[in-house]
KOLMI-337490 format. One record per residue: residue number from 1; residue in one letter; y, x, z of N, C-alpha, C in turn. Coordinates in nm, 3 decimals, decimal comma. Layout:
// residues N
PT    k  r     n_py     n_px     n_pz    ca_py    ca_px    ca_pz     c_py     c_px     c_pz
PT  NUM  a        Y        X        Z        Y        X        Z        Y        X        Z
...
This chain:
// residues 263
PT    k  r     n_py     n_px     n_pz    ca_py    ca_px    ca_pz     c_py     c_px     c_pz
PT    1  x   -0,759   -2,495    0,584   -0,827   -2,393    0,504   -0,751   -2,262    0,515
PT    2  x   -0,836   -2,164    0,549   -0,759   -2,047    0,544   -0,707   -1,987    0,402
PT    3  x   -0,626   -1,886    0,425   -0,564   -1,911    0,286   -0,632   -1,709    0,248
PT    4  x   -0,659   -1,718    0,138   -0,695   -1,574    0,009   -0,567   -1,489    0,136
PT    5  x   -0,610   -1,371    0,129   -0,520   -1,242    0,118   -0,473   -1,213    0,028
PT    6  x   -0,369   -1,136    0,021   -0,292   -1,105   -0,049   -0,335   -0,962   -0,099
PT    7  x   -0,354   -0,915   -0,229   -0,405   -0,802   -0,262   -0,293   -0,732   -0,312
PT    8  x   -0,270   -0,612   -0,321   -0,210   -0,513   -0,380   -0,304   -0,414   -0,454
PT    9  x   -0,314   -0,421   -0,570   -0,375   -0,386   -0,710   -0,339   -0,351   -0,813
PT   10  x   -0,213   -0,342   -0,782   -0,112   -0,297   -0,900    0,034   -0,196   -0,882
PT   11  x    0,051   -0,108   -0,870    0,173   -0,044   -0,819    0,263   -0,064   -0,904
PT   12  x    0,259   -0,044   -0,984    0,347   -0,065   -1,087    0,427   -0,222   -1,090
PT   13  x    0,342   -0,301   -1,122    0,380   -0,459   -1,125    0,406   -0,495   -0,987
PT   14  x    0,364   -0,445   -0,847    0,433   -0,426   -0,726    0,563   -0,371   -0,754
PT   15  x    0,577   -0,292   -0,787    0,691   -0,230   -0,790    0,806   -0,292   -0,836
PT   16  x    0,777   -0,403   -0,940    0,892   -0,462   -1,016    0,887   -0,615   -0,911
PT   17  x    0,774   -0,650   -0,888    0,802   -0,785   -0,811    0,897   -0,776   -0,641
PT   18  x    0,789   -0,639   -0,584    0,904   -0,638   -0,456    0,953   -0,509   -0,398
PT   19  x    0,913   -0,379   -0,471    0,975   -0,238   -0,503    1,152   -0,268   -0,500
PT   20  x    1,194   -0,360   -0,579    1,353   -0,359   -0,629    1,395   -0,377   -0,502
PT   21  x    1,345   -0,519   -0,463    1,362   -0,583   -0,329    1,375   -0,515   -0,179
PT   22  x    1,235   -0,434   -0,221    1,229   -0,314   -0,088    1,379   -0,231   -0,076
PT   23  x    1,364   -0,198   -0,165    1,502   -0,057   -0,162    1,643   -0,156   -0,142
PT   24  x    1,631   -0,225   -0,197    1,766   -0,346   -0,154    1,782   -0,325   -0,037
PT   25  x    1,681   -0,427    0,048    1,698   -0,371    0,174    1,690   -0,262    0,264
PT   26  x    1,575   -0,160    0,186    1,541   -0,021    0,257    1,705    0,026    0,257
PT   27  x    1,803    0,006    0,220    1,908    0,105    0,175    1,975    0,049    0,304
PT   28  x    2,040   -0,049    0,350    2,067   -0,100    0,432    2,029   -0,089    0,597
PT   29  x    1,857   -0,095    0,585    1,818   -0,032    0,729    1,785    0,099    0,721
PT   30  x    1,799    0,187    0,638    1,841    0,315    0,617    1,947    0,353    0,659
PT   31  x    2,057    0,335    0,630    2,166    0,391    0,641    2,234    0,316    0,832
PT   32  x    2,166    0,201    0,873    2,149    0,155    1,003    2,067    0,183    1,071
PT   33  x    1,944    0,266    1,043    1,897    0,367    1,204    1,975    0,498    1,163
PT   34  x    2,001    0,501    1,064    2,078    0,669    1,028    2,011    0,789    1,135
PT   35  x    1,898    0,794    1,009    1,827    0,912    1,047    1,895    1,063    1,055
PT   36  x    1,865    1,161    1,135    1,927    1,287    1,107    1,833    1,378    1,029
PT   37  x    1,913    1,451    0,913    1,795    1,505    0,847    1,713    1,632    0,923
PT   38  x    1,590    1,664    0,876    1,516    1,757    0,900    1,410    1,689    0,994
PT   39  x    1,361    1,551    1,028    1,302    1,477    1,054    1,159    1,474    1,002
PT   40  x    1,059    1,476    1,114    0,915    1,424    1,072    0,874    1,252    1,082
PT   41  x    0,871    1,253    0,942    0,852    1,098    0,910    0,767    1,081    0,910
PT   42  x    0,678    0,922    0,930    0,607    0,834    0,890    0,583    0,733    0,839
PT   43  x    0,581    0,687    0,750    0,602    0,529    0,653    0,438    0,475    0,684
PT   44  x    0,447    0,341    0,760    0,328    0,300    0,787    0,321    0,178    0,720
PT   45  x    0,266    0,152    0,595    0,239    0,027    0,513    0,309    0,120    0,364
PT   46  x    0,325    0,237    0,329    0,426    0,285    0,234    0,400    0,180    0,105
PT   47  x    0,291    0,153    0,060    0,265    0,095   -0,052    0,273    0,234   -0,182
PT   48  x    0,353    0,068   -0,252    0,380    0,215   -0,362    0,503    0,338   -0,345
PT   49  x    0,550    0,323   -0,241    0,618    0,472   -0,200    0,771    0,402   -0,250
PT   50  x    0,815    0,293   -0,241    0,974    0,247   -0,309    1,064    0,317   -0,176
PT   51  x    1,017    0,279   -0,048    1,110    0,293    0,058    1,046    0,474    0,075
PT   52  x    0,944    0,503    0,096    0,896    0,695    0,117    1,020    0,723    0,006
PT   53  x    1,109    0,702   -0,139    1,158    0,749   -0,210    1,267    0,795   -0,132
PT   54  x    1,317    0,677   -0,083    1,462    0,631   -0,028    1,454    0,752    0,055
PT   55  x    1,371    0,780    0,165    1,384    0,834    0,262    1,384    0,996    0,210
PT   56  x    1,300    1,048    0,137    1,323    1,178    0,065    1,420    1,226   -0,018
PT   57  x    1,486    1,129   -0,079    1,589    1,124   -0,152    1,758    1,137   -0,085
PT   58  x    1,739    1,066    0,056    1,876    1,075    0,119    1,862    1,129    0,264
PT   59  x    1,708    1,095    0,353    1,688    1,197    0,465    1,681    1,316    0,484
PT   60  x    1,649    1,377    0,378    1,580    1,564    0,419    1,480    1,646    0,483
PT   61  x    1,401    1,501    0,453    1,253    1,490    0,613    1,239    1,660    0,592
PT   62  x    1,171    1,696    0,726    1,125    1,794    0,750    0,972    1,802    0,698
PT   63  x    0,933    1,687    0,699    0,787    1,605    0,629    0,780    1,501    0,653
PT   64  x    0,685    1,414    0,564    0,655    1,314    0,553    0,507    1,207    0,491
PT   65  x    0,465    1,184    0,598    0,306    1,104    0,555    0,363    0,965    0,505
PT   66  x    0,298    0,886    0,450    0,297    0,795    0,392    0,130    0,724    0,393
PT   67  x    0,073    0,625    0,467    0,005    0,549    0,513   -0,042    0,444    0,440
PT   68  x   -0,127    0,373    0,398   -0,128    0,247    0,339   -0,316    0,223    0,285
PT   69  x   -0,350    0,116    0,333   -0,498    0,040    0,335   -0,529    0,048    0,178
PT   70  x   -0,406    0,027    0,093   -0,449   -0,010   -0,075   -0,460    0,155   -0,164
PT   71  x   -0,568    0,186   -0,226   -0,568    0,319   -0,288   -0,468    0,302   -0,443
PT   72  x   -0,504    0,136   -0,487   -0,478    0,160   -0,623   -0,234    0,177   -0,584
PT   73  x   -0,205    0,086   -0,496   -0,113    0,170   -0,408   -0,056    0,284   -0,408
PT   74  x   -0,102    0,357   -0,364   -0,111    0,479   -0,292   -0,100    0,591   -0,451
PT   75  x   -0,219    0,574   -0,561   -0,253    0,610   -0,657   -0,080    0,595   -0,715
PT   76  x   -0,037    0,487   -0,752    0,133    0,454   -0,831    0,235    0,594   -0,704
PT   77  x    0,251    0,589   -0,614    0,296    0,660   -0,518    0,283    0,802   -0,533
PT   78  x    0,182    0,833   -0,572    0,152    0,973   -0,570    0,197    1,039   -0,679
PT   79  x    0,196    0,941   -0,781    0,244    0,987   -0,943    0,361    1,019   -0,947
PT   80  x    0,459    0,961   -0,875    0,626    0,959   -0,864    0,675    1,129   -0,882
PT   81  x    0,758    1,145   -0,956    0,760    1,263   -0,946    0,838    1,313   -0,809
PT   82  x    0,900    1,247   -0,758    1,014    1,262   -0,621    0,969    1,253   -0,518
PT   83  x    0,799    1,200   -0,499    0,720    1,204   -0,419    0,558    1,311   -0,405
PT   84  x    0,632    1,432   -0,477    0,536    1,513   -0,436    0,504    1,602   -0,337
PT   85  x    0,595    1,599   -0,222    0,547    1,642   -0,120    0,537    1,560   -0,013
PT   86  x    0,547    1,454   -0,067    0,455    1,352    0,050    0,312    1,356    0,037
PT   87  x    0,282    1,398    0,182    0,109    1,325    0,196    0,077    1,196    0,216
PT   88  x    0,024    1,141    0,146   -0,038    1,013    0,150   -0,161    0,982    0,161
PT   89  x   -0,206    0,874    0,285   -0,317    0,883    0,326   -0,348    0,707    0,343
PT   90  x   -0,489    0,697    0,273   -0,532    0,564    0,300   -0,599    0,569    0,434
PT   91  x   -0,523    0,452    0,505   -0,586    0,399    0,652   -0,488    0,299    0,710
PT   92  x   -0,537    0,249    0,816   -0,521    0,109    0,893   -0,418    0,152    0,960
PT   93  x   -0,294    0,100    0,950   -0,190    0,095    1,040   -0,200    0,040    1,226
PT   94  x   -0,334   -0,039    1,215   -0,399   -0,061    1,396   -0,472    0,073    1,417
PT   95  x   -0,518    0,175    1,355   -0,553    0,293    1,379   -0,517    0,425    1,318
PT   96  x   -0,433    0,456    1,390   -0,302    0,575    1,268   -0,406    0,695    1,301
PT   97  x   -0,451    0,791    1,170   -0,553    0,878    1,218   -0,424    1,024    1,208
PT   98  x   -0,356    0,999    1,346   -0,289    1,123    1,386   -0,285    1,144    1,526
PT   99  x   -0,223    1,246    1,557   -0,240    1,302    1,725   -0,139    1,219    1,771
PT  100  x   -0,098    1,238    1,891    0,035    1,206    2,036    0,137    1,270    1,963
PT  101  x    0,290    1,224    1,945    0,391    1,321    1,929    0,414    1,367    1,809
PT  102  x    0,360    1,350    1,671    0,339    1,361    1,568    0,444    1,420    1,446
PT  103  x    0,466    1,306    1,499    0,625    1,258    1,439    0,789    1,209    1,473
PT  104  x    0,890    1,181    1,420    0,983    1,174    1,506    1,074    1,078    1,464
PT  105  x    1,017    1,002    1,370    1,043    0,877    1,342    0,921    0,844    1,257
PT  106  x    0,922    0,638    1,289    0,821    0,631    1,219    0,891    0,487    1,178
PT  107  x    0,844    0,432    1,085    0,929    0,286    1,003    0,788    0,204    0,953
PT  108  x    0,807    0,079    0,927    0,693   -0,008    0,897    0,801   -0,070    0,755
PT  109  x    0,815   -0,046    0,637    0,895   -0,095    0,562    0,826   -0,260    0,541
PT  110  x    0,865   -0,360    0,564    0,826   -0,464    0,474    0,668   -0,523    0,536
PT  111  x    0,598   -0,450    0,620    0,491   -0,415    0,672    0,450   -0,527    0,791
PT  112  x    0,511   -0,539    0,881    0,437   -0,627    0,971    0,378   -0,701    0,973
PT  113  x    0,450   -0,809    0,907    0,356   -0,959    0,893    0,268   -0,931    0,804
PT  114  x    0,220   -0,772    0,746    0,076   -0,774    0,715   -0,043   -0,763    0,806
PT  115  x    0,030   -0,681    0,928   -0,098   -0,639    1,052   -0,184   -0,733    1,082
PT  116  x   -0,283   -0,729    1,153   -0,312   -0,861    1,157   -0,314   -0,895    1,339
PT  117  x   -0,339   -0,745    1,425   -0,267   -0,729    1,512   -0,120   -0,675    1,517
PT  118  x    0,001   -0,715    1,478    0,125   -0,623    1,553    0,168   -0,498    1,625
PT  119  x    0,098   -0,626    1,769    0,137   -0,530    1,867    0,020   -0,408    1,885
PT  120  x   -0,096   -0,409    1,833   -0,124   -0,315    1,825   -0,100   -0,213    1,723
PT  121  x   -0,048   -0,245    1,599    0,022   -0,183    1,518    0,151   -0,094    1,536
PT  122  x    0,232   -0,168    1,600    0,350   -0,136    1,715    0,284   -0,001    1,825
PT  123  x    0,207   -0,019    1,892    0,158    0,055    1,978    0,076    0,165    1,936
PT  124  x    0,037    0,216    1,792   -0,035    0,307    1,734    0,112    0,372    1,708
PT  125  x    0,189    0,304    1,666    0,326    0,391    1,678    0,421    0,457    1,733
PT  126  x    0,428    0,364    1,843    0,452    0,459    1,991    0,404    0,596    2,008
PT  127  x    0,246    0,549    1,986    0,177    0,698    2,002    0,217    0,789    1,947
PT  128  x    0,220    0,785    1,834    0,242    0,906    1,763    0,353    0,959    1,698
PT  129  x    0,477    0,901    1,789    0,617    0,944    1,748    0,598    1,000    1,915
PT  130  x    0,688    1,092    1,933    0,707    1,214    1,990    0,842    1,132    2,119
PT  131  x    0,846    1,132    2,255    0,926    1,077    2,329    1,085    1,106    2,257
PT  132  x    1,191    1,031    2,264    1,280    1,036    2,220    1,298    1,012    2,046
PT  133  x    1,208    0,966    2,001    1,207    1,008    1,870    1,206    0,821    1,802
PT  134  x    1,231    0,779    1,700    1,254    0,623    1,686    1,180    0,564    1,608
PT  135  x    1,105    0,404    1,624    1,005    0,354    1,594    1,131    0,240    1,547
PT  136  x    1,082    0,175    1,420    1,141    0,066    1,371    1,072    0,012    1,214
PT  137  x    1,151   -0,105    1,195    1,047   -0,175    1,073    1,205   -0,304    1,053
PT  138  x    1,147   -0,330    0,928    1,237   -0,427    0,891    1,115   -0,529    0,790
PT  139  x    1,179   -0,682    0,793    1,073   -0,772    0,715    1,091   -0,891    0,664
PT  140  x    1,081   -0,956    0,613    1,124   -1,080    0,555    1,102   -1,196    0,656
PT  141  x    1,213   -1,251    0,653    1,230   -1,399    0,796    1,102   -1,513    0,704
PT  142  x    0,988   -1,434    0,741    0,898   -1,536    0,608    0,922   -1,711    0,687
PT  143  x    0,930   -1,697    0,841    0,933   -1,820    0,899    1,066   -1,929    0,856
PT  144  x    1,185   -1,846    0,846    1,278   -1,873    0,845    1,321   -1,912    0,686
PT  145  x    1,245   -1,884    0,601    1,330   -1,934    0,446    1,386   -1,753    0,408
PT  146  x    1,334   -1,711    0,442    1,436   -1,535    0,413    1,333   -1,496    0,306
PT  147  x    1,198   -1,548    0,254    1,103   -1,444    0,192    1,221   -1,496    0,022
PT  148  x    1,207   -1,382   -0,058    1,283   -1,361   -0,197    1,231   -1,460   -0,262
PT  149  x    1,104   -1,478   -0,286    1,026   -1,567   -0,390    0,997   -1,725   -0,323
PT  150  x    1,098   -1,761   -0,202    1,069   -1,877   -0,155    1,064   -2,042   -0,247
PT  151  x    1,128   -2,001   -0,333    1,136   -2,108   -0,422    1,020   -2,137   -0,500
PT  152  x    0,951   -2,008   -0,515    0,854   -2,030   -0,630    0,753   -2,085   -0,545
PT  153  x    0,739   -2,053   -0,401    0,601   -2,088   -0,340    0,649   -2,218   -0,325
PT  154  x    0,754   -2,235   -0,257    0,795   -2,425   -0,265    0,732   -2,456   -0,381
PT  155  x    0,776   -2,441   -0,484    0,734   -2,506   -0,654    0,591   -2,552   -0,655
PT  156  x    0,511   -2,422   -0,615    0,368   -2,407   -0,586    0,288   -2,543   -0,470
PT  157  x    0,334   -2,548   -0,418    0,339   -2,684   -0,292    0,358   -2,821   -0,375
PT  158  x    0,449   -2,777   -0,401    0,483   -2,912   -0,505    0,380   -2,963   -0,615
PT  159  x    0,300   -2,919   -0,630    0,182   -2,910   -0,711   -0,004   -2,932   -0,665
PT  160  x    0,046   -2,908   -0,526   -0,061   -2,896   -0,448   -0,157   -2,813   -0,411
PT  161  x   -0,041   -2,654   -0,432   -0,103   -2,547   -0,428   -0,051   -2,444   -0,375
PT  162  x   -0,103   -2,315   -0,317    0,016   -2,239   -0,178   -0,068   -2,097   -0,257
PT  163  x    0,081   -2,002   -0,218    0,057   -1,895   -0,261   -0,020   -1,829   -0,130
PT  164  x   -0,098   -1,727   -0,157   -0,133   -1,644    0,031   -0,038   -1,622    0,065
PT  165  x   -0,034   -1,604    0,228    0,037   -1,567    0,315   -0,004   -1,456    0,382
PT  166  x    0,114   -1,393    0,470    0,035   -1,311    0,521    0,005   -1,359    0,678
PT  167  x   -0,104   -1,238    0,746   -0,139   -1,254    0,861   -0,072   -1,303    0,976
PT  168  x   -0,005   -1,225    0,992    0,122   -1,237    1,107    0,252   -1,303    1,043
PT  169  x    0,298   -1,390    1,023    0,438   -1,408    0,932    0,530   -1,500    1,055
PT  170  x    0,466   -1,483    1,153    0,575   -1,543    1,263    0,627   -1,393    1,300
PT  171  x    0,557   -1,312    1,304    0,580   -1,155    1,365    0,675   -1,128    1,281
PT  172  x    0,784   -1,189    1,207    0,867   -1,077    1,130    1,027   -1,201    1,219
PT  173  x    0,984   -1,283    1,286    1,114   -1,331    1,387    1,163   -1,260    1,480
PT  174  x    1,304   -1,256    1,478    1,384   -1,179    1,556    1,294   -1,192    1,707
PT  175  x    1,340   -1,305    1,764    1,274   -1,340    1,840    1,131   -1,242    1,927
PT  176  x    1,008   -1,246    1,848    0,904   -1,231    1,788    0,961   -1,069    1,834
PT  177  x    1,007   -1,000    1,745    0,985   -0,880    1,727    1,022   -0,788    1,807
PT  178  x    1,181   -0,878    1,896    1,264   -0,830    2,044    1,127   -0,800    2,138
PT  179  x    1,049   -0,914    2,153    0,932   -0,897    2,212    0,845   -0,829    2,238
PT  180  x    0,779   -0,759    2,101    0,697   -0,676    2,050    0,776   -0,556    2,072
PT  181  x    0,881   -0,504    2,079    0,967   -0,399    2,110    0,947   -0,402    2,221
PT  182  x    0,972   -0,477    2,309    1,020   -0,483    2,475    0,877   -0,454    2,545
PT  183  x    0,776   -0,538    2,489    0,676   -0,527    2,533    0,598   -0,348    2,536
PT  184  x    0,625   -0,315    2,394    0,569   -0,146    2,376    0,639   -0,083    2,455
PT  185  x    0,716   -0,093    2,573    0,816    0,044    2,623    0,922    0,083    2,567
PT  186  x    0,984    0,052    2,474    1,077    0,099    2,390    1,213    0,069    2,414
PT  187  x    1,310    0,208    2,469    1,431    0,192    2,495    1,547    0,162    2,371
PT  188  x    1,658    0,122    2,453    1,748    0,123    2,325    1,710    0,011    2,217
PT  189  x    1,656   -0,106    2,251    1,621   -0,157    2,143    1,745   -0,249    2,051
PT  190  x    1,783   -0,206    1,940    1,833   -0,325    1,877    1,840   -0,390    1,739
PT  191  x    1,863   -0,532    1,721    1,829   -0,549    1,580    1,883   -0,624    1,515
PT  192  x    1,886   -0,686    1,360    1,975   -0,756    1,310    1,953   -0,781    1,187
PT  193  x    1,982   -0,863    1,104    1,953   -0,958    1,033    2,057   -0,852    0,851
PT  194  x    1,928   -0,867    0,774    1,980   -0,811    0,660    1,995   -0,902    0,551
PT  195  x    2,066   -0,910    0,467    2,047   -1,023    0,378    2,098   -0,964    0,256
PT  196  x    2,038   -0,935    0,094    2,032   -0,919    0,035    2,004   -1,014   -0,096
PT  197  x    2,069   -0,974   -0,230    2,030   -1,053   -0,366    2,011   -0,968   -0,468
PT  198  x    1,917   -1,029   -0,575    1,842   -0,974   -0,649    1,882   -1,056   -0,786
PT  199  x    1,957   -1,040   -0,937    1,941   -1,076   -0,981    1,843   -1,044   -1,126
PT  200  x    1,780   -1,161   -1,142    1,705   -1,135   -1,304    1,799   -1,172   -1,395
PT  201  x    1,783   -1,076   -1,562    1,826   -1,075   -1,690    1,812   -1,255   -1,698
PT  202  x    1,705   -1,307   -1,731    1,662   -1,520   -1,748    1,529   -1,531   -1,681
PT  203  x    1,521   -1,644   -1,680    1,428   -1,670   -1,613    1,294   -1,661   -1,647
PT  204  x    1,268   -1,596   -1,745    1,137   -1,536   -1,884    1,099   -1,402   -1,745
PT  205  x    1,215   -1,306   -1,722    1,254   -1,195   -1,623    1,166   -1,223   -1,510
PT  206  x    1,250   -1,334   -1,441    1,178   -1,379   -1,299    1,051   -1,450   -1,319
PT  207  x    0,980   -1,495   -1,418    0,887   -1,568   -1,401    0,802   -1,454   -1,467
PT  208  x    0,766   -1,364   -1,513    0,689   -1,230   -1,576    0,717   -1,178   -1,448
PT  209  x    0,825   -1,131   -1,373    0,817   -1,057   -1,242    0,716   -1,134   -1,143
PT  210  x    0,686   -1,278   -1,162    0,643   -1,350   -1,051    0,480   -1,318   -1,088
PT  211  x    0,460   -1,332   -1,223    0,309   -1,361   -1,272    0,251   -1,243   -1,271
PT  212  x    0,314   -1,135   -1,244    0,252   -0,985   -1,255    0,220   -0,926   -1,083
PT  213  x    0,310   -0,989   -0,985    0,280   -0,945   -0,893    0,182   -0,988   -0,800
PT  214  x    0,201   -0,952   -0,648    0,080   -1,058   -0,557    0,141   -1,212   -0,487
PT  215  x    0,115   -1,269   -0,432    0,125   -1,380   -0,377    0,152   -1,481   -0,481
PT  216  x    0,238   -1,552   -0,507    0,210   -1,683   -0,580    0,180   -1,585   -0,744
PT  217  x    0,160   -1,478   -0,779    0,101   -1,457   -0,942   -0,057   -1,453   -0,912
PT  218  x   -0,108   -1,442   -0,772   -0,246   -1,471   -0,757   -0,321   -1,617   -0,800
PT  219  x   -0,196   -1,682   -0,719   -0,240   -1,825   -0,713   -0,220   -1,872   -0,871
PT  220  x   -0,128   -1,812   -0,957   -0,082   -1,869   -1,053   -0,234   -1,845   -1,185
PT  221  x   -0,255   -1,718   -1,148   -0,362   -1,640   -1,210   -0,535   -1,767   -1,197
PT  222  x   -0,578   -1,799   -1,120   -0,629   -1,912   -1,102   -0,625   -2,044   -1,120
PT  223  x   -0,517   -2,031   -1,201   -0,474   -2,166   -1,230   -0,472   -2,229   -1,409
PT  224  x   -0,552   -2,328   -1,476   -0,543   -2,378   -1,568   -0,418   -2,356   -1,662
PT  225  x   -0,390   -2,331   -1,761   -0,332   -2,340   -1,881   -0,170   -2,473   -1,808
PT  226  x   -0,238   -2,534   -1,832   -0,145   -2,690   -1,829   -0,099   -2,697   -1,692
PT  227  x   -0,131   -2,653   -1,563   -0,045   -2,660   -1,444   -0,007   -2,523   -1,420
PT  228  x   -0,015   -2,461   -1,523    0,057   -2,292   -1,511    0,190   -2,318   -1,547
PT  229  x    0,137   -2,426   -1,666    0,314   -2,459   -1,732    0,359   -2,584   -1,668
PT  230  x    0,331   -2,634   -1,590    0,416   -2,732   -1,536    0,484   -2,673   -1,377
PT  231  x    0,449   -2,594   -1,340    0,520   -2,547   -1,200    0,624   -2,452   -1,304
PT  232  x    0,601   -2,378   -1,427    0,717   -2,313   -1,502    0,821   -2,386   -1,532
PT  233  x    0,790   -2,510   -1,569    0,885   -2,601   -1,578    0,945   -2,672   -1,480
PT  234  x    0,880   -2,709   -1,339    0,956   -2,709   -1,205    1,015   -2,596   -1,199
PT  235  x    1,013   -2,518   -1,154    1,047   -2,370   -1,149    1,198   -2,400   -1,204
PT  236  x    1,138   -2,356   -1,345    1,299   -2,349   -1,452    1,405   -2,489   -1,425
PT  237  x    1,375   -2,595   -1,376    1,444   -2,731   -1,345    1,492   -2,711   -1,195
PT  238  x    1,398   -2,644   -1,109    1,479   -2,613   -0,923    1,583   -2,488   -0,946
PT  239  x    1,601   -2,414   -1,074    1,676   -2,315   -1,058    1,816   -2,352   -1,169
PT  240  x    1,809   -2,471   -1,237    1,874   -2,526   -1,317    1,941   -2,392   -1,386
PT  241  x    1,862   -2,393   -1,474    1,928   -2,236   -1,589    1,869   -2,301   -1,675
PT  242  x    1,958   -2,267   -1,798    1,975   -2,213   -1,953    1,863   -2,108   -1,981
PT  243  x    1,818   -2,136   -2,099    1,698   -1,971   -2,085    1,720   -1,822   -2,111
PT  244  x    1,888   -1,825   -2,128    1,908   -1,680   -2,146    2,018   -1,701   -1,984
PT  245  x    2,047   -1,765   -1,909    2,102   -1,702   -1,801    2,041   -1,609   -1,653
PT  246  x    2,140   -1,553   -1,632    2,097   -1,464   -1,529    2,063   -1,581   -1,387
PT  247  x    1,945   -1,518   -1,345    1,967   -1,589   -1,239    1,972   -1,501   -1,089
PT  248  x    1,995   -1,540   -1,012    2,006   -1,443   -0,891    1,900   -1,522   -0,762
PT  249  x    1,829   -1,461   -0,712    1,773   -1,495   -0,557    1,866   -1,377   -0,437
PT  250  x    1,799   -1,460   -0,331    1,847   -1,427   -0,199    1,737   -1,382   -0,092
PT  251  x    1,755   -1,275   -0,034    1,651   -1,265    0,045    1,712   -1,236    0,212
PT  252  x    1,578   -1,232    0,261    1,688   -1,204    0,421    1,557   -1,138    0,527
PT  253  x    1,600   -1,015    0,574    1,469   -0,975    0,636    1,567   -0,912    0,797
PT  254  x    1,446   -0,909    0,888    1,492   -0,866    1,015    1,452   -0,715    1,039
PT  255  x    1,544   -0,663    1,113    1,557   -0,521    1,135    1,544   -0,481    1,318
PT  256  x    1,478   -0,398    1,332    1,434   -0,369    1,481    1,433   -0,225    1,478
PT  257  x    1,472   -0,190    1,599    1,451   -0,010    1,673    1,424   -0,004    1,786
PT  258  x    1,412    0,084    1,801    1,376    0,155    1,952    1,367    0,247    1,967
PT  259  x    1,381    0,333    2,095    1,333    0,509    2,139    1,233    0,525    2,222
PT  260  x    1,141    0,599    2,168    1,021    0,619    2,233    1,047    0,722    2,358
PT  261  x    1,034    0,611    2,494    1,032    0,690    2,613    0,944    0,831    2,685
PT  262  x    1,012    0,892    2,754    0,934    0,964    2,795    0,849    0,968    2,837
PT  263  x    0,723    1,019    2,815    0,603    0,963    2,871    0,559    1,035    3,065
């Protein structure tokens, strides 16, 4: 059975489920392509604008679009006060509605294993970064055990029930993505493995962060009274906590670059 998409409908409650998460890692493959400021950016998947912050806040873009399929998205993004001179535009990351040369870096934060083509996602990017100029993305090892909320979707299984997935979620393997680099033309490619932790105040914290956001708070949202509270109670028993302790997760996402050749 194919599995629901994953909706983004909420910026805000995005923001707290994988906003924190984003910038965790955005900070990391930030400061590892080490952009030079005065740069024309592109954020292709921006969402609610957590990683567009990062980049205005410590790059110095010369400008910056910000991209993304979800309006209600886009809408949380625009409100930011630190994001008002970003343009933000709803559209398909397989069809970037810009010219050749555009831009002079472009980033997929968190983004891939949503495409549902990649490499054509990959290759709308090529386009429109400018020869010499750098294409990259970073993403959760969803194959590998790296996604943050892996426990809860285990829990969810355990029950006889799966949170959505996304499209592509082999596309965020090193492997996988060397590929998708090598394959677009892209010099200079290299990449590497980020690994980050997140802790919640108790587990009241992480399980309100879980039920407010997308993927398993979809599945959870559909779900009866009485097996809402029994995966809470797996849940709270696989993480063995007290109800006022902190608990901490782990996440782990892959990082890729390249330089867009001369054409």
């Amino acid at each position: 059975m194919t599995s629901e998409p994953i909706r983004f409908t909420d910026g805000a409650a995005y923001d707290r489920f994988m906003g924190v998460w984003s910038r965790l890692a955005g900070q990391e493959f930030l400061d590892w392509i080490a952009p030079e400021h005065g740069q024309r950016w592109l954020d292709v998947g921006c969402g609610n604008g957590a990683f567009t912050q990062m980049i205005v806040e410590q790059s110095e873009p010369f400008s910056i679009v910000g991209i993304d399929p979800s309006e209600a998205q886009l809408a949380f993004a625009r409100q930011q006060p630190l994001l008002q001179s970003v343009d933000f535009v709803n559209g398909d990351a397989m069809a970037l509605p810009f010219p050749e040369d555009a831009f002079d870096l472009a980033v997929m934060p968190l983004v891939i294993f949503f495409v549902p083509e990649p490499a054509q996602g990959l290759a709308e990017m090529v386009r429109v970064v400018a020869p010499g100029g750098t294409v990259a993305a970073y993403a959760w090892d969803m194959e590998g055990g790296g996604f943050p909320y892996q426990i809860v979707n285990e829990t969810l299984s355990a029950v006889g029930r799966s949170a959505p997935n996304p499209p592509s979620a082999g596309s965020s393997r090193l492997d996988v993505l060397g590929d998708l680099w090598t394959t677009a033309g892209l010099n200079g490619i290299q990449s590497k493995a980020i690994d980050v932790e997140r802790t919640f105040a108790d587990f009241d914290d992480l399980w309100n962060t879980v039920l407010g956001g997308p993927s398993a708070g979809q599945t959870l949202a559909t779900m009866n009274e009485e097996d809402v509270s029994r995966v809470r109670e797996l849940l709270r028993a696989r993480l063995q906590t007290a109800g006022s302790s902190p608990i901490t997760l782990s996440g782990r996402a892959h990082a890729i670059r390249g330089t867009v050749p001369d054409r």
